[in-house]
C-alpha positions as CSV (number, residue, x, y, z in Angstrom):
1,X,26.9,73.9,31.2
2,X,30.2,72.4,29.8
3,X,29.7,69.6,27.5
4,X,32.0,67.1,26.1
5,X,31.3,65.0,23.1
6,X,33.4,62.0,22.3
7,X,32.6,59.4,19.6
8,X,33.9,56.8,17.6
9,X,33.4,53.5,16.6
10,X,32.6,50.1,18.1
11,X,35.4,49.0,21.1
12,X,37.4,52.3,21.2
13,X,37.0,52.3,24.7
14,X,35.0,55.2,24.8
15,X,32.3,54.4,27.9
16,X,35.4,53.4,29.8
17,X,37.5,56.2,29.1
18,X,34.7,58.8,29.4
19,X,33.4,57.6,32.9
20,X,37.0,58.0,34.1
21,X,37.4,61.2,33.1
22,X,33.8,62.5,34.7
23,X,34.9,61.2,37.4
24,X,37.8,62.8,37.3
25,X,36.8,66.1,36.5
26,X,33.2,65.8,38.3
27,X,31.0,65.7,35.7
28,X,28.1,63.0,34.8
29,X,28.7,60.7,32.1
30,X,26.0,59.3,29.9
31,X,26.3,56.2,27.7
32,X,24.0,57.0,25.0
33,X,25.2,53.6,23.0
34,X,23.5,52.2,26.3
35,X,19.6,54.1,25.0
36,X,19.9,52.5,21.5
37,X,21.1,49.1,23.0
38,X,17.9,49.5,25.6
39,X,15.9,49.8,22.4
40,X,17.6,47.2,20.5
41,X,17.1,44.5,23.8
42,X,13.1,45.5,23.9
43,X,13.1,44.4,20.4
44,X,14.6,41.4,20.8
45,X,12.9,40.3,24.2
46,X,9.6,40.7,22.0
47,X,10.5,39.1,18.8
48,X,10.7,41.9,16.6
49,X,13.6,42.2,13.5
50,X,15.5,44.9,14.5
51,X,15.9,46.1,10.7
52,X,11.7,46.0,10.3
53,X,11.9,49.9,10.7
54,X,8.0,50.0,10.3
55,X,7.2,47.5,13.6
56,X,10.4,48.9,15.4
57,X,8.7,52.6,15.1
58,X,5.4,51.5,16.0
59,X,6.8,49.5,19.2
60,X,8.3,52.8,20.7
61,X,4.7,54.2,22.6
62,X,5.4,51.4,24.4
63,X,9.2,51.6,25.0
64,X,10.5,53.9,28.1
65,X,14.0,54.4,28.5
66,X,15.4,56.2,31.7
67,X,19.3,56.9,32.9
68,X,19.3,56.4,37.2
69,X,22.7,57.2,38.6
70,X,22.5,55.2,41.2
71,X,26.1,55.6,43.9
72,X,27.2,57.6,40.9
73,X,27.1,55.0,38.0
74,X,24.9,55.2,35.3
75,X,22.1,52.3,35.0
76,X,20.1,52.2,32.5
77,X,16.0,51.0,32.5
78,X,13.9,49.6,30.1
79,X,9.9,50.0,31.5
80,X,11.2,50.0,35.0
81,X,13.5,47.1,34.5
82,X,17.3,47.5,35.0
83,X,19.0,46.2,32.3
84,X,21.9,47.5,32.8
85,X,23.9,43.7,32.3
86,X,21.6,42.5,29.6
87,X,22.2,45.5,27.1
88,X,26.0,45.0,26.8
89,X,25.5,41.2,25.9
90,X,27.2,40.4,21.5
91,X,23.3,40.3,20.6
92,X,22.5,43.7,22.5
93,X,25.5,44.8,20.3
94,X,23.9,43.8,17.0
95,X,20.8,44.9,17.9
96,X,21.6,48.6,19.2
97,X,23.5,49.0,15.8
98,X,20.5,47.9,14.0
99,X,17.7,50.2,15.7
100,X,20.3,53.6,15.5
101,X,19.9,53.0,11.6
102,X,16.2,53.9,12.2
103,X,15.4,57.3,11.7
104,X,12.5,57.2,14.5
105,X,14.5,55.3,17.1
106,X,17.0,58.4,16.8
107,X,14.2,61.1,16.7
108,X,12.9,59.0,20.4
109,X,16.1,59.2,21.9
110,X,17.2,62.7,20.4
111,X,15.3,64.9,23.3
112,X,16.4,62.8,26.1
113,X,19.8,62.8,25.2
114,X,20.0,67.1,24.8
115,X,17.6,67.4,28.1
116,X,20.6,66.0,29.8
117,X,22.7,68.2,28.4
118,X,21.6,71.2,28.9
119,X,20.9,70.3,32.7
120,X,24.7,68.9,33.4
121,X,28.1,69.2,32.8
122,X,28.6,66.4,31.0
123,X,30.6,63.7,28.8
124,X,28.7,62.0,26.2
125,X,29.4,59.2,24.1
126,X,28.3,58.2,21.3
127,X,28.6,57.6,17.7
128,X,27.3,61.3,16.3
129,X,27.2,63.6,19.8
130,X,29.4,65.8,18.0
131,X,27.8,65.8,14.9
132,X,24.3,65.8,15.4
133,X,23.4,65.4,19.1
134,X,25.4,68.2,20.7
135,X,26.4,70.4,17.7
136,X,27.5,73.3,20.0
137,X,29.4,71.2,22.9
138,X,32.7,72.7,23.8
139,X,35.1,69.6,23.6
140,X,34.4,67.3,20.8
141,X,36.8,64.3,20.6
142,X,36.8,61.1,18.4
143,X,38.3,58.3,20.0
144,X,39.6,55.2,18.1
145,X,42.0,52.5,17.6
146,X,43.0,50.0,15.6
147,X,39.7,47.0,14.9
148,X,42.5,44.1,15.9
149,X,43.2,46.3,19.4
150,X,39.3,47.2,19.6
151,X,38.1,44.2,19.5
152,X,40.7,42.2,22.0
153,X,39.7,44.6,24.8
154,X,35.9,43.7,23.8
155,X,36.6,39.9,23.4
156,X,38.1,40.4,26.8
157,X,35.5,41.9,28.7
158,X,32.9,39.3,27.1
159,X,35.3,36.4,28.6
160,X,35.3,38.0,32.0
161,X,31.5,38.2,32.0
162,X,31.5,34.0,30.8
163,X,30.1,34.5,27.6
164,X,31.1,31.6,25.3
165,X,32.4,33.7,22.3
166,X,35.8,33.7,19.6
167,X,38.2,36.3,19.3
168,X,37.1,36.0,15.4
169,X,33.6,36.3,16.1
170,X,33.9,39.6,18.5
171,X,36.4,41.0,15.5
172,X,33.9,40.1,12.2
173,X,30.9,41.6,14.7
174,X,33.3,44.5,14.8
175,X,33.7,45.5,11.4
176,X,30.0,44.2,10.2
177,X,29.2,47.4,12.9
178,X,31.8,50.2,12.2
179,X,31.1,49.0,8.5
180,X,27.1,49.5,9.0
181,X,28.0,52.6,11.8
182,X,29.9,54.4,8.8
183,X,27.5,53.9,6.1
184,X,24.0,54.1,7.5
185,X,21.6,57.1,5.8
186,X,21.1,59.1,9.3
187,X,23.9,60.4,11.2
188,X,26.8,58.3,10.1
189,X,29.9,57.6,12.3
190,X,32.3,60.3,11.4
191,X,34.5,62.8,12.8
192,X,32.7,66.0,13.6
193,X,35.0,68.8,11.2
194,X,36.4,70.5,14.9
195,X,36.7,67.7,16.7
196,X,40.2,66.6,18.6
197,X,41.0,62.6,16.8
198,X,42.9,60.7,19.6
199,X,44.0,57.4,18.7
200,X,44.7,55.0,21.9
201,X,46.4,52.0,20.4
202,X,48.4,50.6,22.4
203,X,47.6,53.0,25.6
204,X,46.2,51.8,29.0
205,X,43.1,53.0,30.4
206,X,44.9,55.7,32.4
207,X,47.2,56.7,29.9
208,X,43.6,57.2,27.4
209,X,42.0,58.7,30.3
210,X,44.7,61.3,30.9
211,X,44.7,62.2,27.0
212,X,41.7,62.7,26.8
213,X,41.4,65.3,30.1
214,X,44.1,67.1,28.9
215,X,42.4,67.8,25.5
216,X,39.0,69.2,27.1
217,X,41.1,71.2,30.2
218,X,43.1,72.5,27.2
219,X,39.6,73.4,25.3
220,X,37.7,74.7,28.4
């Protein structure tokens, strides 16, 4: 199986750019922010801190959290529930960033992410596929671009779903996360050492998309 790795931090357009390119090239994609944020929105819905390690970990016997493709896009289920709109709400955002600080939530989630793996060619996102996830996968890439660019295209796509939010607050939640991504114990954001950095300021979707399927064509 061929599998791609791409991370980087918070709004570098990695989901969007990696679902174009497995389309592209005819691969699955899987949105592994999307497990952590299914975690994170479990917590919430229940009224459990997301930082209280010790009731998160005890919460997950009764947390199941399944990837459908369903007319080829991913969905993602909490206990039979599709809540594939609710996880990519600001507090899903928080939340998710929270519970991947937890060493258990990442041990839960750590199986179901390789079992995909080795079953597909895929393209996986995340924030340490290349580091700790997929080790061995045979394109690593980590995507990024500048916070101000990062967090317009967020603040964006938050205004085109109606939520009620400020171009400052979507840029301070922004940094609060790559700052927390970046220095948390387990499996900090960073670059795996042989992995391809593309930065995409200031490149449309298509021109990203195209950079980034030349760099695994050019690896495979």
């Amino acid at each position: 199986m061929i599998n791609v790795a791409i991370d980087g931090p918070a709004g570098a357009g990695k989901s969007t750019v990696a679902k174009a390119a497995a389309k592209q090239l005819g691969y699955i994609y899987v949105d592994t922010g999307a497990l952590y944020r299914a975690v994170g929105v479990y917590a919430l819905r229940n009224n459990i801190s997301t930082t209280d390690a010790e009731k998160i970990g005890a919460a997950l016997d009764s947390i199941r959290v399944e990837l459908k493709f369903i007319g080829g896009v991913q969905h993602v289920f909490l206990n039979d529930d599709d809540v594939s709109e609710e996880i990519r709400l600001p507090e899903a955002s928080m939340a998710a960033s929270n519970v991947s600080a937890i060493p258990a939530v990442r041990s839960f989630l750590f199986d179901l992410q390789r079992s995909i793996a080795a079953q597909n060619n895929c393209i996986m996102d995340g924030r340490d596929i290349g580091t700790v996830v997929l080790p061995d996968a045979q394109v690593k890439i980590f995507l990024t671009a500048d916070d101000e660019e990062r967090a317009m295209r967020r603040y964006k796509e938050l205004k085109e779903k109606g939520s009620e939010v400020t171009f400052k607050e979507v840029l301070d939640d922004l940094r609060e996360r790559d700052y927390n991504d970046s220095h948390r114990e387990i499996a900090p954001l960073k670059p795996a050492e042989d992995s391809v950095l593309v930065n995409t300021t200031g490149m449309t979707l298509e021109e990203s998309t195209q950079k980034i399927i030349e760099v695994i064509k050019e690896k495979i």
